[in-house]
C-alpha positions in Angstrom: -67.5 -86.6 -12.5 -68.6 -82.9 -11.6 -68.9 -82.4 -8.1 -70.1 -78.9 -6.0 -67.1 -79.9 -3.8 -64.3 -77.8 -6.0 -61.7 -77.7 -3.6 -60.5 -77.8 0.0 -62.0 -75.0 2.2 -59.5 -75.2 5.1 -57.5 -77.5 7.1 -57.3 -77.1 11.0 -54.1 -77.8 12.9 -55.0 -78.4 16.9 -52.4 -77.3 19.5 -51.8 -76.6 23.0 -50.3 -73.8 23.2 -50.8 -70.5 20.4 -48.4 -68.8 20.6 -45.8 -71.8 20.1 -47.6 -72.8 17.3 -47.6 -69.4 15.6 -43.7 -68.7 16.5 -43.4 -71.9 14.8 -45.5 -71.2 11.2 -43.9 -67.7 11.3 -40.4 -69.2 10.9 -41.5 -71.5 8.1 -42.5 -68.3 6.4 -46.2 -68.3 6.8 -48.0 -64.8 7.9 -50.3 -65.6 10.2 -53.3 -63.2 11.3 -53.5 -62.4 15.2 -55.5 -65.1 17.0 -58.7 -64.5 17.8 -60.2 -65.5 21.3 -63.8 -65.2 22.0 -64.9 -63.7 24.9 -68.7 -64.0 26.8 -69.9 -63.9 29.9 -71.9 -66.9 31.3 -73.9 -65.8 34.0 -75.4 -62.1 33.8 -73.9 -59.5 36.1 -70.2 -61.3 35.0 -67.3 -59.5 33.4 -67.0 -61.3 29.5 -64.0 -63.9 29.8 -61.7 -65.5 27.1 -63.9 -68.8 26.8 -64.2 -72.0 24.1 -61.8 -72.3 21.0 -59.1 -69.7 19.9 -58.0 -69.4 16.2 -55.9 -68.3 14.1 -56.0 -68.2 10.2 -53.3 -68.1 6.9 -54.6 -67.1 4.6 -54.7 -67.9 0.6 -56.8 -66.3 -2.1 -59.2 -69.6 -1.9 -58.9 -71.1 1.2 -56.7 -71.0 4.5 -55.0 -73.1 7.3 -56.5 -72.7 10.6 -54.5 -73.0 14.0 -57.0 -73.9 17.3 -56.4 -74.4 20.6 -58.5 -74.6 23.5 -58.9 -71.4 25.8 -57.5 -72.2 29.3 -58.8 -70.1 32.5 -55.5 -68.7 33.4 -53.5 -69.5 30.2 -51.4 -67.4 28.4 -52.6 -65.2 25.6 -50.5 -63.9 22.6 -50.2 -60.2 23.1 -51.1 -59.7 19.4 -54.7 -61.4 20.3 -57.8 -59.9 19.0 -60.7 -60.5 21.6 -64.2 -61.1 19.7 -67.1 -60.4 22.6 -70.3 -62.6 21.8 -73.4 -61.7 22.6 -77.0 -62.8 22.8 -80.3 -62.4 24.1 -80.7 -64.3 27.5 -83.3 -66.8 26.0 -80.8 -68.1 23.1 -77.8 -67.8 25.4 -77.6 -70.9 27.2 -77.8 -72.9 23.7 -75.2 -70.9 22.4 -73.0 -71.8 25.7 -74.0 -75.6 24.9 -72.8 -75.8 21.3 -69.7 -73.9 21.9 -69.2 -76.3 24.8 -69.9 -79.2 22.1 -66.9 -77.7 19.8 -64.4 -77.8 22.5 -65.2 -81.2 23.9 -64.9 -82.6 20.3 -61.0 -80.4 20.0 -60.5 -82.1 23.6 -61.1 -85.1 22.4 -58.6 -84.6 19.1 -55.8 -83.5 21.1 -56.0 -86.3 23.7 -55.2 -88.6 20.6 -52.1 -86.1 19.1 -51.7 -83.1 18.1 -51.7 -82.2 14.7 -54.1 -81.9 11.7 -57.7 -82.5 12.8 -59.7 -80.2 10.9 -61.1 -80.7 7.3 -63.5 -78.7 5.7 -64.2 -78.8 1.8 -65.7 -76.0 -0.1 -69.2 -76.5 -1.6 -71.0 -74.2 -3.9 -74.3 -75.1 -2.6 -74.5 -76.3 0.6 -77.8 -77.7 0.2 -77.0 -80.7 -2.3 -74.1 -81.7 0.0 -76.4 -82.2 2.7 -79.2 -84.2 0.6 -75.7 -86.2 -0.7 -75.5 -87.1 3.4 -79.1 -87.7 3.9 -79.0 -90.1 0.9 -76.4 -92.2 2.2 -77.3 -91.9 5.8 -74.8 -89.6 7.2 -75.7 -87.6 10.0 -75.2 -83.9 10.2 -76.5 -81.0 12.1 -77.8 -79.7 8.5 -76.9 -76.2 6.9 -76.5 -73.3 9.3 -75.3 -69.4 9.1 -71.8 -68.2 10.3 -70.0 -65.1 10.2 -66.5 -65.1 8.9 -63.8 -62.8 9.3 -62.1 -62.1 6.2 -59.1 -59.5 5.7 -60.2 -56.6 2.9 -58.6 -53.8 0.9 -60.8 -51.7 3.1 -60.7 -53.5 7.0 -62.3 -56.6 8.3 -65.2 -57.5 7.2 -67.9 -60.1 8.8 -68.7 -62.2 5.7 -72.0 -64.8 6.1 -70.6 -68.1 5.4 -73.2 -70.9 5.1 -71.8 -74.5 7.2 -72.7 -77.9 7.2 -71.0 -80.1 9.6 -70.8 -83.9 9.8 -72.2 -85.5 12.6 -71.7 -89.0 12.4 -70.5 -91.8 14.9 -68.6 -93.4 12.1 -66.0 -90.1 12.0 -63.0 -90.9 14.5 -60.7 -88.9 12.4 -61.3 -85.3 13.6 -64.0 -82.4 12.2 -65.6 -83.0 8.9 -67.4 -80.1 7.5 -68.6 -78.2 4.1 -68.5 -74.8 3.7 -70.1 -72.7 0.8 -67.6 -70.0 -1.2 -67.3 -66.9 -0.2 -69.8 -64.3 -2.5 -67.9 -63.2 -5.5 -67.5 -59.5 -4.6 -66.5 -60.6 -0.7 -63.4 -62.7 -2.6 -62.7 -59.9 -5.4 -62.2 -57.7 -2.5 -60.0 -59.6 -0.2 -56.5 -59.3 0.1 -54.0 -61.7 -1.0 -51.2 -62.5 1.7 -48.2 -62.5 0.0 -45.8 -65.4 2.1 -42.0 -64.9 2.7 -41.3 -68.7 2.0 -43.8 -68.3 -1.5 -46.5 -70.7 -0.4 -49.8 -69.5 -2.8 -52.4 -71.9 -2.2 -53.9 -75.4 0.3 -53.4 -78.1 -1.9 -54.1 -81.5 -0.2 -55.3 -83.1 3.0 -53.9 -86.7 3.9 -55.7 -89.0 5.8 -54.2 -92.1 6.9 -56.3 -95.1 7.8 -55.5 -98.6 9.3 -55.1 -101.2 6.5 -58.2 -103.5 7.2 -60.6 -100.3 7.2 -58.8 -98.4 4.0 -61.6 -99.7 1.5 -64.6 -98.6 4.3 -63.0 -95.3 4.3 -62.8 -94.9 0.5 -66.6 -95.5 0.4 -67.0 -93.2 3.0 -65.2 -90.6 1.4 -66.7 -91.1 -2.1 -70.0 -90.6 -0.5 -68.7 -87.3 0.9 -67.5 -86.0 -2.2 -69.4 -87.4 -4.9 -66.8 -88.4 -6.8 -64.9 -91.7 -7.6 -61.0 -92.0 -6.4 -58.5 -92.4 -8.7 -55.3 -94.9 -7.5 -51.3 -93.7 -6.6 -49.8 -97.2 -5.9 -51.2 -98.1 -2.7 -53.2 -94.5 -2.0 -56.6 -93.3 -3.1 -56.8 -90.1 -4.6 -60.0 -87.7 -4.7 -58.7 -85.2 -7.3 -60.9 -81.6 -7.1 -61.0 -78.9 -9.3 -58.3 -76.8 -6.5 -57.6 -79.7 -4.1 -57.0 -83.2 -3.5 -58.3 -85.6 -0.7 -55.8 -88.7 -0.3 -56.1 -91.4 1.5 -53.2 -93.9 2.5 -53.0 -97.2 4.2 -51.3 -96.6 7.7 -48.4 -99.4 6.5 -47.7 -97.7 3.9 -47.0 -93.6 5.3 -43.6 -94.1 4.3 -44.2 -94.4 0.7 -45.5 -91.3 0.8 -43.7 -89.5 3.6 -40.0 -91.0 4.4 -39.0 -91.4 8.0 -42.9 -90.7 9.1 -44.0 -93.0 11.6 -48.2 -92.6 12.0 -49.8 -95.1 14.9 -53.0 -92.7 15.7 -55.1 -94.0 12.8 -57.4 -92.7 11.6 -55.9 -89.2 11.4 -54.8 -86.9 9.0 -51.1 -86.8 9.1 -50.5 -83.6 7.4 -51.5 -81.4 4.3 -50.1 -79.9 1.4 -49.3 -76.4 0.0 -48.8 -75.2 -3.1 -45.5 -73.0 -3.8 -44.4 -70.8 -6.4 -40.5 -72.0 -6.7 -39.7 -75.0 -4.4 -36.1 -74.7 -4.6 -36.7 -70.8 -3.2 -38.8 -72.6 -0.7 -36.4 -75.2 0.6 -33.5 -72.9 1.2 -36.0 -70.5 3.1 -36.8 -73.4 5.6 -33.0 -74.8 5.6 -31.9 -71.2 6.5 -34.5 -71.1 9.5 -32.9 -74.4 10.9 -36.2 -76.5 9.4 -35.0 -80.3 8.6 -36.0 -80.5 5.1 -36.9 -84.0 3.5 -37.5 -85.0 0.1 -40.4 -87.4 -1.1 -40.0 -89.8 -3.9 -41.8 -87.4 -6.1 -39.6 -84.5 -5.7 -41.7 -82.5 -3.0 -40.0 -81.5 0.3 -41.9 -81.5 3.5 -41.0 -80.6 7.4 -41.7 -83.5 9.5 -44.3 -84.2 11.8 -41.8 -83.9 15.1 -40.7 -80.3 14.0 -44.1 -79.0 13.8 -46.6 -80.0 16.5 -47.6 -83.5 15.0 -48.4 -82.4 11.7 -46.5 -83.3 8.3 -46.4 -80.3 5.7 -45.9 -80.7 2.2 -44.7 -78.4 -0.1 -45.0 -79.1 -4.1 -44.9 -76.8 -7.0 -47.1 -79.1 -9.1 
């Protein structure tokens, strides 16, 4: 069945600390842009502060993984760190404050559970009929709203308007849930394509484990989402987009998938995928870098989830 959902926007790993996280991703072979930390002052006459959610993206030609953490007065700061001031009339300022307050209570919230993967955002081309999908099936959301994106060009930085819709509903526990629109053609003909040392081209799959007696619940859920039926891998559910897949897995049965992994913080999403170019190049770039490498019984490999900050990652060249 068509869907506008073609593929899987970006996934967000939560952690406490930046700059252990990015030391970390480096070593697997990932570049990783400087973190941004946004800066504002609260009260009018104040000096603007480091303040909310720091981020840091890697980048693919489609879509990218996003590292967050929360900004701590008094924490450290990765001396690569680009500081984005925000700014806004006095009138619109203290709702501005609010929702950004909003984002990091929900990140709070994620990393009181674990840390890892609670982020996932799919890609929509039009935002609007993913939002009437919602309103149809009685999903709340805080309906379709203008961002700016940084994105890496041939020719700088450039603030790109990216249209969101995020999911606002009781029944997520998992993390974020969000849709974001493509970029504009001529904003993705112009950006540049990070080449990776370890020869990762591409975000392949999100995995979301659930407990057993609410897998089926979760499968509706996700349908809904989506608009598209599941396909079945033995006991997993499978949402199969045109550049992406969605799975689902029963929490009894993350060793199926991923050997060794133990996942009690149901629902969650215990790790994603990424797509790589030659997986036997891969594997030796991860065993040279002291990375304990295990094999699925499909013939990926993947670093476990106690190596890197809660989060299982997948690496397939299919």
């Amino acid at each position: 069945m068509k869907t506008e959902i073609n593929r899987i926007h970006h996934v967000g790993h939560v952690v406490h600390d930046m700059e252990t996280a990015l030391e970390l991703y480096r070593k697997l072979g990932f570049v990783c842009r400087p973190p941004a930390y946004p800066t504002m002052a609260e009260q009018e006459g104040e000096s603007p502060k480091p303040f909310g959610a720091a981020n840091a993206h890697i980048d693919f030609a489609d879509n990218f993984i996003e590292i967050v953490t929360i900004v701590q007065e008094g924490g450290r700061i990765p001396d690569d760190a680009h500081f984005i001031p925000l700014t806004a009339p006095p009138a619109v300022l203290p709702r501005i404050i609010a929702s950004i307050k909003r984002t990091v209570a929900t990140i709070t919230r994620c990393l009181d559970r674990f840390e890892g993967t609670h982020i996932l955002v799919f890609s929509t081309s039009e935002a609007d009929t993913s939002a009437a999908r919602l309103d149809a099936g009685s999903v709340g959301h805080g309906g379709v709203n203008t961002i700016q994106r940084p994105v890496e060009t041939s020719t700088g930085t450039q603030l790109v308007s990216v249209r969101l819709l995020e999911i606002e509903d009781e029944q997520v526990s998992e993390g974020r849930l969000a849709f974001a629109e493509n970029l504009p053609l001529d904003a993705g003909l112009k950006q540049i394509h990070t080449e990776h040392p370890n020869g990762a081209i591409a975000l392949v799959e999100a995995i979301l484990c659930v407990e057993d007696k609410a897998f089926d619940a979760y499968v509706t859920r996700y349908q809904l989402y989506l608009g598209t039926p599941p396909q079945q891998e033995g006991k997993a559910r499978v949402f199969d987009l045109e550049g992406g897949r969605i799975k689902l897995i029963p929490e009894s049965h993350v060793t199926d998938l991923l050997p060794g992994e133990a996942f009690t913080s149901s629902p969650g999403f215990a790790g994603y995928a990424v797509k790589v170019r030659d997986l036997a190049y891969t594997r030796r770039h991860l065993e040279s870098n002291g990375f304990p490498v295990v094999e699925t019984a499909r013939g990926d490999i993947f670093i476990p989830s106690a190596s890197l900050l809660g989060t299982a990652l997948i690496f397939t060249q299919r």
